[in-house]
C-alpha positions as CSV (number, residue, x, y, z in Angstrom):
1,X,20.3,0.0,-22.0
2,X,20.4,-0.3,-26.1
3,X,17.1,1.8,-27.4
4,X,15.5,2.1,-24.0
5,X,15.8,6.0,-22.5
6,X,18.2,6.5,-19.0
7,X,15.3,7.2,-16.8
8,X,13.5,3.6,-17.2
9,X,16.6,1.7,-14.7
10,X,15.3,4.4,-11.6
11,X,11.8,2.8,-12.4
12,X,11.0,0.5,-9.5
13,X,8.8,-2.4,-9.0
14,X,5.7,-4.1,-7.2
15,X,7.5,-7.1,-5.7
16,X,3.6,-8.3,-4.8
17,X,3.3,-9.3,-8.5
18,X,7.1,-10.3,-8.3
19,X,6.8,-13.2,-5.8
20,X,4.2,-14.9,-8.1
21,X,7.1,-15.8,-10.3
22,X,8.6,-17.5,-7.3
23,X,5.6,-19.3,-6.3
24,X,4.9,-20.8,-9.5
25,X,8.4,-22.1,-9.7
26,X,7.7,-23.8,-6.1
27,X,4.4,-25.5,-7.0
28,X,5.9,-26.6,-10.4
29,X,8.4,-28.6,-8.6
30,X,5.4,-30.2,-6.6
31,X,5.3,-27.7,-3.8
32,X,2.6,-26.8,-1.9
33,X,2.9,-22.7,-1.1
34,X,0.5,-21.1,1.4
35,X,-0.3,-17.7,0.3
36,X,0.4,-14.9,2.7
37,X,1.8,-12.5,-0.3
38,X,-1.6,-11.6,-1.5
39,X,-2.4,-7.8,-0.7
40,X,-5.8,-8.3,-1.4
41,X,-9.2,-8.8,0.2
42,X,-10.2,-12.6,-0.1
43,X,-14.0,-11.4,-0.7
44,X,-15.8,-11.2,-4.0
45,X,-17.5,-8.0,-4.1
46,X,-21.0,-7.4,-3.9
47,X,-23.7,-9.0,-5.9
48,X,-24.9,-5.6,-5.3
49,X,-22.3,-4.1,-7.1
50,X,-21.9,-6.6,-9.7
51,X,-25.6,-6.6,-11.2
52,X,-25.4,-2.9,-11.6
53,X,-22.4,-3.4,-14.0
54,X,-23.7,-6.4,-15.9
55,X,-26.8,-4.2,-16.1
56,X,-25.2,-1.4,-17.4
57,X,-23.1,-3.7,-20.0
58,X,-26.4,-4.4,-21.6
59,X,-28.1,-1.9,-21.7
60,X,-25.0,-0.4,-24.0
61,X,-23.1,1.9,-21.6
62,X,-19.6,1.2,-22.8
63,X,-18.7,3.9,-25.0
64,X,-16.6,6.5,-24.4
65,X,-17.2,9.3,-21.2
66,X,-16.1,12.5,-19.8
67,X,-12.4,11.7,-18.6
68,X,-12.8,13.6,-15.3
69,X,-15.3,11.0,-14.6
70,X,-19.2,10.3,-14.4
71,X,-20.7,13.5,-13.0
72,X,-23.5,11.8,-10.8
73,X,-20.8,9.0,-9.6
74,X,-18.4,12.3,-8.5
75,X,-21.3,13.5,-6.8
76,X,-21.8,9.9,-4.9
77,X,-17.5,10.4,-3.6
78,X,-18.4,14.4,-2.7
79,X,-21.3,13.3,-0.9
80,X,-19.2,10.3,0.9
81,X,-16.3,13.2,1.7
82,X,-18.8,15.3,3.4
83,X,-20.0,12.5,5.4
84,X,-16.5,11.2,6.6
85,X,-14.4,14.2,6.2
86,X,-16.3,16.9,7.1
87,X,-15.2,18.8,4.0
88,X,-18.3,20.1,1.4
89,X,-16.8,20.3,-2.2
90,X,-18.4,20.3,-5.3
91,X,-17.9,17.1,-8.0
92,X,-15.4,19.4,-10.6
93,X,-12.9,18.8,-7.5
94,X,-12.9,15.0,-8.3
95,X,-11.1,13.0,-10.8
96,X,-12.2,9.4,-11.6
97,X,-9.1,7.5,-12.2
98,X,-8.7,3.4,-13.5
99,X,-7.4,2.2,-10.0
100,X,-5.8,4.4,-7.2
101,X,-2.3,4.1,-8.5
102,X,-2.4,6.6,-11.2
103,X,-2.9,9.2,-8.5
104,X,0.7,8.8,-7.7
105,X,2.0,9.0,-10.9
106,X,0.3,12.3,-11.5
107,X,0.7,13.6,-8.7
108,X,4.1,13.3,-8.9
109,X,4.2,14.6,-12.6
110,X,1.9,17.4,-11.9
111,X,3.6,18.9,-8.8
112,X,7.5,17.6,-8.7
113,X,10.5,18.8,-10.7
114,X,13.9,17.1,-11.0
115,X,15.7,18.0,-7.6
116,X,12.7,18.5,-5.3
117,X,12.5,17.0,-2.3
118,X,9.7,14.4,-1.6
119,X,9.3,12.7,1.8
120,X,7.3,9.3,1.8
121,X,6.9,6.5,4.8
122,X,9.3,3.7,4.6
123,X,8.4,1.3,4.4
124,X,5.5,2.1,2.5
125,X,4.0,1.3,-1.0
126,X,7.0,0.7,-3.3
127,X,4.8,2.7,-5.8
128,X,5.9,6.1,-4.3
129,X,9.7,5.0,-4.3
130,X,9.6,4.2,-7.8
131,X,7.9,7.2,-9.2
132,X,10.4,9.4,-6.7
133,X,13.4,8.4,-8.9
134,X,11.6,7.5,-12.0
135,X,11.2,11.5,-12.2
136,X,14.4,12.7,-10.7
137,X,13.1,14.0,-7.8
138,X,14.9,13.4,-4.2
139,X,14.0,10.4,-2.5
140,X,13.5,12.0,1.2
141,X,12.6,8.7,3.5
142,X,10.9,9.0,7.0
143,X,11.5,5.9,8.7
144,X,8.8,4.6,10.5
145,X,9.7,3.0,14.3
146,X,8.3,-0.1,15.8
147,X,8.3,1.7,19.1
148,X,6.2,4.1,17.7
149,X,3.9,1.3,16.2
150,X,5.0,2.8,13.1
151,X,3.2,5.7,13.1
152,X,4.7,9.1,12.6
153,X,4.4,12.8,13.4
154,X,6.1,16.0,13.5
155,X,8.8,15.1,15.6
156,X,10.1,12.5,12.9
157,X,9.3,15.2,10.1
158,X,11.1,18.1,11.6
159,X,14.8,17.4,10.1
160,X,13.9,15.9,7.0
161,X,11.2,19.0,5.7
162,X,13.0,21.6,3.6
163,X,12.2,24.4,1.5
164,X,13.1,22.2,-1.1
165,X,10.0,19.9,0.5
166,X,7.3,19.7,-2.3
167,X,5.5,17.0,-1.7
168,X,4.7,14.5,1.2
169,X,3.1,11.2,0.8
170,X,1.1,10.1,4.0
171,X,-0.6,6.2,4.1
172,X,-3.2,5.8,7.0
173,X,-4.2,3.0,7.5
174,X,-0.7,2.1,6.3
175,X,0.5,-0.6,3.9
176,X,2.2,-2.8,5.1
177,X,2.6,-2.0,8.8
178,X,-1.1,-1.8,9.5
179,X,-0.5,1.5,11.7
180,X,-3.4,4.8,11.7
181,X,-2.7,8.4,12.2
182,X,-4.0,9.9,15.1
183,X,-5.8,13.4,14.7
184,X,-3.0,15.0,16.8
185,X,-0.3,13.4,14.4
186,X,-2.1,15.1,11.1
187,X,-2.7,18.6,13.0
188,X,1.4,18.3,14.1
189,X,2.5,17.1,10.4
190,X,0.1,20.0,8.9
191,X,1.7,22.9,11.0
192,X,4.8,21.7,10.5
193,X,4.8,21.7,6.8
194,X,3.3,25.3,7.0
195,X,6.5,26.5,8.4
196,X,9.3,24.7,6.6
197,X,8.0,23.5,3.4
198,X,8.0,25.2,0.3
199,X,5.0,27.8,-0.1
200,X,3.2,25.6,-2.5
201,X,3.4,21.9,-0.9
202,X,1.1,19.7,-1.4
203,X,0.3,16.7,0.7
204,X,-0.6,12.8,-1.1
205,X,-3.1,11.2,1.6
206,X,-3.7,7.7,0.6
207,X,-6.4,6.4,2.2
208,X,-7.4,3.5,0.7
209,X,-7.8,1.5,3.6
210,X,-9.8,4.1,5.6
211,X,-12.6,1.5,5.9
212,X,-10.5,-1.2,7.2
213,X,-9.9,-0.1,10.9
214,X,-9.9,-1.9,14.4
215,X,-10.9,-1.7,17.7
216,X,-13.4,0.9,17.5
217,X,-11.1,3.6,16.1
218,X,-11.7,6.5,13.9
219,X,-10.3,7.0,10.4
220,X,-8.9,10.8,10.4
221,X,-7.9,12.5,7.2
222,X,-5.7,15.3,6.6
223,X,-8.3,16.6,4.3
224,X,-10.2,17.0,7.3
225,X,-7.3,19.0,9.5
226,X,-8.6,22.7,9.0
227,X,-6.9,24.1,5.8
228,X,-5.5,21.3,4.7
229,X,-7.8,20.8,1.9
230,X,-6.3,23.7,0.1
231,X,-2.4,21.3,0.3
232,X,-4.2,17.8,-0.2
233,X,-4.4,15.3,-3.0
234,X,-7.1,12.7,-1.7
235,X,-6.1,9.0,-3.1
236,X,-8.7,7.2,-2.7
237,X,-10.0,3.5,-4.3
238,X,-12.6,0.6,-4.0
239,X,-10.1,-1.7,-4.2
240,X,-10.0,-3.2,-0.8
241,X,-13.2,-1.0,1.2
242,X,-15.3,-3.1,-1.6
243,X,-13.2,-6.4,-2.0
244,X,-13.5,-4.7,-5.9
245,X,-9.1,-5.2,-6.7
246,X,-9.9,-6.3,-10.5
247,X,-12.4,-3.6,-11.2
248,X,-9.6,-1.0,-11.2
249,X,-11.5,1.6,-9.6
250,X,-10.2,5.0,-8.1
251,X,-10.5,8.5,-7.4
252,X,-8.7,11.9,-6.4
253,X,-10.0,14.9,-5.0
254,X,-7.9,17.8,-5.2
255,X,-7.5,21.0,-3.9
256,X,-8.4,23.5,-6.9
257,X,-10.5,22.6,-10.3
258,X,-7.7,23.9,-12.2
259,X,-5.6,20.9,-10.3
260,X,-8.3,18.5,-11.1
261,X,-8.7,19.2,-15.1
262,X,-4.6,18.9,-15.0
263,X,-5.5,15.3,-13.6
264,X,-8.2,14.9,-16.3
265,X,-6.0,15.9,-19.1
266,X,-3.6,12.9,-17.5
267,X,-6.1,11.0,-17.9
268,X,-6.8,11.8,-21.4
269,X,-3.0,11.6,-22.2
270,X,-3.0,7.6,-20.8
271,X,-6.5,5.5,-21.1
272,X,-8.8,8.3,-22.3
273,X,-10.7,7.3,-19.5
274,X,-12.5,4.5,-16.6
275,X,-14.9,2.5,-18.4
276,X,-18.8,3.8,-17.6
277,X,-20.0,0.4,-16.2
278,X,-17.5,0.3,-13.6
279,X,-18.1,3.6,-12.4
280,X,-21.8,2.8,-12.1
281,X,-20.9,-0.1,-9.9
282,X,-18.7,2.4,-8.2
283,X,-21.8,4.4,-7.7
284,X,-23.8,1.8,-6.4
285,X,-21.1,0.9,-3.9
286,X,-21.1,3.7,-2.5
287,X,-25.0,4.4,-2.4
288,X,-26.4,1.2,-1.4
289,X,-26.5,1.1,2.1
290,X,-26.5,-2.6,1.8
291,X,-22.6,-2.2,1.4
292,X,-22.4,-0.6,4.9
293,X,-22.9,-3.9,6.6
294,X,-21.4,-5.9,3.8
295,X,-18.1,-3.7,4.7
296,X,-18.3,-3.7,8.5
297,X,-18.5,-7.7,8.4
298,X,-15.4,-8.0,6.5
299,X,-13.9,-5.6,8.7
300,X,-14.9,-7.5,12.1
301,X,-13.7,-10.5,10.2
302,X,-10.0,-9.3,9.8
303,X,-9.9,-8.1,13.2
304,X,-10.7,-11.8,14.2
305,X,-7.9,-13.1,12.4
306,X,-5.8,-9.9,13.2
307,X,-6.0,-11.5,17.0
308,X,-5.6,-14.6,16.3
309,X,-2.2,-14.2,13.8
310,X,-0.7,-11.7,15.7
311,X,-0.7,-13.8,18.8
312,X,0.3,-17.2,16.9
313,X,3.9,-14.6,15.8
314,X,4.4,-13.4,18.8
315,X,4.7,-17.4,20.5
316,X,7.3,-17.9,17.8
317,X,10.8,-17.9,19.0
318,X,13.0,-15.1,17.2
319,X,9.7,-13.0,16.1
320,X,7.5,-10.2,17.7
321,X,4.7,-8.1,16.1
322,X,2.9,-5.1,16.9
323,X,-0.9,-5.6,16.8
324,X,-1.9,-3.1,14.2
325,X,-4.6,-0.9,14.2
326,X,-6.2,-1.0,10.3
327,X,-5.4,-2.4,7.2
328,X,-5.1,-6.4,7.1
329,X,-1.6,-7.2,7.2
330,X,0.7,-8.1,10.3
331,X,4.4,-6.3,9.9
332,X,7.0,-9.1,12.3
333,X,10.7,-7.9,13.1
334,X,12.2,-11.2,12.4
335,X,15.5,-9.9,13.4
336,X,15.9,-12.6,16.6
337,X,15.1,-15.4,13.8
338,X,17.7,-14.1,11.4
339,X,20.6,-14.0,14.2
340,X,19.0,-17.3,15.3
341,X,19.3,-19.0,11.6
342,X,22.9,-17.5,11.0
343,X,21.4,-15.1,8.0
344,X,22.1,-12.0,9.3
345,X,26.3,-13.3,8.6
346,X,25.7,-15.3,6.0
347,X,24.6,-12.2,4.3
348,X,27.4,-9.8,5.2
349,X,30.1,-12.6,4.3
350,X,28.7,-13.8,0.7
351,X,26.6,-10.3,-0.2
352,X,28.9,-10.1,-3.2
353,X,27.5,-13.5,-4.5
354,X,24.2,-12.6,-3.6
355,X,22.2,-10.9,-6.6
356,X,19.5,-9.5,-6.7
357,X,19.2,-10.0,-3.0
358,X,18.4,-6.8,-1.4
359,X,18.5,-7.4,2.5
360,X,19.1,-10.6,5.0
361,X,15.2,-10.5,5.5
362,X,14.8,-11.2,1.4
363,X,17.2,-14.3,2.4
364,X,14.2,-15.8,4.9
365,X,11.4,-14.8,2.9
366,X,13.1,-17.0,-0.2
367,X,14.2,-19.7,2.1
368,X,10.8,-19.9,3.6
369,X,9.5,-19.7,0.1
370,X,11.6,-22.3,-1.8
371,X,11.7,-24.6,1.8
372,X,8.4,-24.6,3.7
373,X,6.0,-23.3,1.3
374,X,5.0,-20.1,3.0
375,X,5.2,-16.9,0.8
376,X,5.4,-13.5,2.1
377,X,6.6,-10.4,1.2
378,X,10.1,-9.1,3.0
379,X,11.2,-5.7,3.9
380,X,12.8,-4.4,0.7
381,X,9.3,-4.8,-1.0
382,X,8.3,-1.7,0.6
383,X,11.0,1.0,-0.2
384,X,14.9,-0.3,-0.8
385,X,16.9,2.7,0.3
386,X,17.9,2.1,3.9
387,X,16.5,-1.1,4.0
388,X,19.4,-3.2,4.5
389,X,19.6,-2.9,8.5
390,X,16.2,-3.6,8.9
391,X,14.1,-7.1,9.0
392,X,10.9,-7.6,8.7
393,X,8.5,-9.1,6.5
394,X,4.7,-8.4,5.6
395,X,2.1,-11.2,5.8
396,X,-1.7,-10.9,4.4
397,X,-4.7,-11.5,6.5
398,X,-6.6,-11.9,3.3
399,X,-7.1,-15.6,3.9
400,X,-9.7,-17.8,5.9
401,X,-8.1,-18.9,9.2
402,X,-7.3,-22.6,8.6
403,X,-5.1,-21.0,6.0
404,X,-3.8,-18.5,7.8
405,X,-3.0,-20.8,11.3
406,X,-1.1,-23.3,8.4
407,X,0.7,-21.0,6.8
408,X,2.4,-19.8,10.8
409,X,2.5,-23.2,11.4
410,X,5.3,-23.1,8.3
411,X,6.9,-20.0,9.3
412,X,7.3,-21.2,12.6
413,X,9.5,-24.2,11.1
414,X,11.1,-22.2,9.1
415,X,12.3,-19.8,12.1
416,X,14.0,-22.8,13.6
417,X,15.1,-24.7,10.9
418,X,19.0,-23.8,11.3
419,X,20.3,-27.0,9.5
420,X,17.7,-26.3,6.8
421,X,18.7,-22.5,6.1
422,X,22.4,-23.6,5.5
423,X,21.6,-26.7,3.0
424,X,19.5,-23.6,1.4
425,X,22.2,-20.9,0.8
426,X,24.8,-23.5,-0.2
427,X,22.1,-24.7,-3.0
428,X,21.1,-21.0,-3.8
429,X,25.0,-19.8,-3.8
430,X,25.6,-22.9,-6.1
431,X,23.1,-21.9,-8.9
């Protein structure tokens, strides 16, 4: 590794960003990629939102704040936690944070030595993989079951919690499956952890697609589940409730003050802290009740093309999809089109030649890629231990539906192009 420390090779990656490299490669040669790798909303945000910040840009309100975060936009999030969560707390429980993603780096600093156990969904955000090993911590994976439509409970817990358990990382609405926690499911996950885990657990909710769920169902929070708030780290963001992804806007809300100014001096240890015109726009997000219908028309508008994408995979030979319940992505097995296209043994016989591939689903996702211009994320993206066995890939529903209906239009050659695939792997093995 020359000058650079041991730790940084268990430091993983956001294969999201990865694939760009890919793409531009594609269109450089001329080809035309169709974008289902984008895990982001295709809305702007508000004008709303945005005249706030522009306001507050001129009116000088860029200097240097408290790092916990502006105490009247902390007031706005308590006030919005009381509203959905049922859970009064008072603004010193909040931390203001530059996107949600440093709420999984500290909450894995501030809570997990080497050698504890921590139990996250795979596949899941790669972010929570990453920071697992970067630290040193055991990597403790609950694998989430199509028959289950992904979701998870106490059953599936029950042999992996420990008293070594420290920390357990829940996503609902769930990136990249789509799939939502039932009330039951939180109530049988809290218990559980009360018995088994170690005295001191604490629970990482990310909920950063609580806004984004279907068919008239219910976000539920495990802050909500009676005493839970006293084990929870709320991750929370305006990323994709607000179509706001640039602005690099988060929050936490933890279970003690003396947790949240350990979160604050985090954040004075790494940017000082979120810039003051963003958190205004923040504010005004969640204040204007403008936004409420703003938000519930994107919403109806991914459940559209939720309907329409998940039943255009399902007619294609070799691939089935659950429907899922929140988020905007669809999560197809692909294993029929993998036996179909001969991957699933071209990848067992030449795996030694095959670098940096991690799994026979990578194999389609490139080939589909670098051969029909249609990009989309495969199953290693979300978590790589255990991954090998299972194929699937994620696409994005964060495009208008002529895009989306052309880029299934390309998947669906690509599922049966058999003669294709093996011109494909003897130009890949040859380079």
């Amino acid at each position: 590794m020359g000058p650079l420390a041991d730790r940084v090779k268990n430091l993983g990656d956001e294969s999201a960003f990865k694939v760009g490299d890919d793409i531009r490669k594609c269109e450089a040669k001329g080809l035309s990629v169709v974008r289902l790798n984008i895990g982001e909303p295709d809305f702007d945000s508000a004008p709303n939102i945005n005249r706030v910040a522009i306001q507050n840009i001129e009116d000088g309100n860029s200097h240097y704040i408290d790092p916990q975060g502006i105490l009247s936009f902390r007031g706005s999030i308590a006030r919005v936690m009381a509203e959905t969560r049922n859970i009064q707390l008072p603004p010193d429980h909040i931390v203001v944070t530059s996107g949600g993603k440093p709420v999984i780096g500290y909450s894995m600093i501030a809570y997990v030595n080497p050698g504890d156990e921590v139990i996250y969904p795979s596949p899941g955000f790669p972010i929570y993989e990453s920071w697992i090993t970067f630290l040193g911590a055991v990597p403790v994976p609950v694998y989430l079951k199509e028959e289950k439509d992904f979701r998870f409970d106490a059953t599936d817990l029950e042999p992996l919690v420990t008293s070594k358990t420290k920390l357990l990382i829940i996503n609902s609405p769930s990136n990249p499956t789509g799939c939502v926690l039932t009330r039951e499911d939180l109530s049988g996950i809290a218990s559980l952890l009360a018995q088994k885990a170690d005295p001191n657990f604490r629970i990482l909710s990310d909920e950063v697609y609580d806004e984004i769920v279907f068919d008239g169902l219910r976000h539920e929070s495990m802050l909500s589940v009676p005493g839970m708030d006293r084990h929870t780290i709320l991750l929370n963001s305006l990323s994709k409730s607000f179509a706001m992804t640039g602005w690099r806007l988060g929050y936490a809300v933890l279970p003690t003050v003396e947790e949240a100014m350990l979160f604050r001096q985090l954040n004075i240890n790494t940017y000082s802290c979120t810039p003051p015109f963003i958190q205004m726009a923040g504010k005004a997000a969640l204040d204007n009740k403008e936004n409420k219908t703003i938000v519930s028309a994107m919403r109806r508008e991914f459940q559209t093309r939720r309907d329409v994408m998940i039943e255009a995979l399902n007619r294609i030979d070799g691939i089935c999809c659950v429907k899922p319940a929140g988020a905007f992505y669809a999560y197809p097995n692909i294993t029929g089109v993998c036996e179909k296209l001969g991957i699933l043994s071209a990848y067992e016989e030449k795996a030694r030649n095959l670098k940096d591939i991690a799994s026979p689903s990578t194999l389609f996702q490139l080939f589909a890629l670098y051969v029909h211009g249609v990009a989309t994320l495969d199953r290693s993206s979300f978590g790589q231990i255990g991954c090998e066995n299972s194929h699937y890939l994620r696409l994005s529903m964060a495009s208008d539906m002529e895009t989306l209906k052309e880029g299934i239009g390309r998947l669906a050659d690509a599922s049966a192009d058999v003669d294709g695939f093996q011109d494909f792997m003897n130009r890949w093995l040859k380079a």
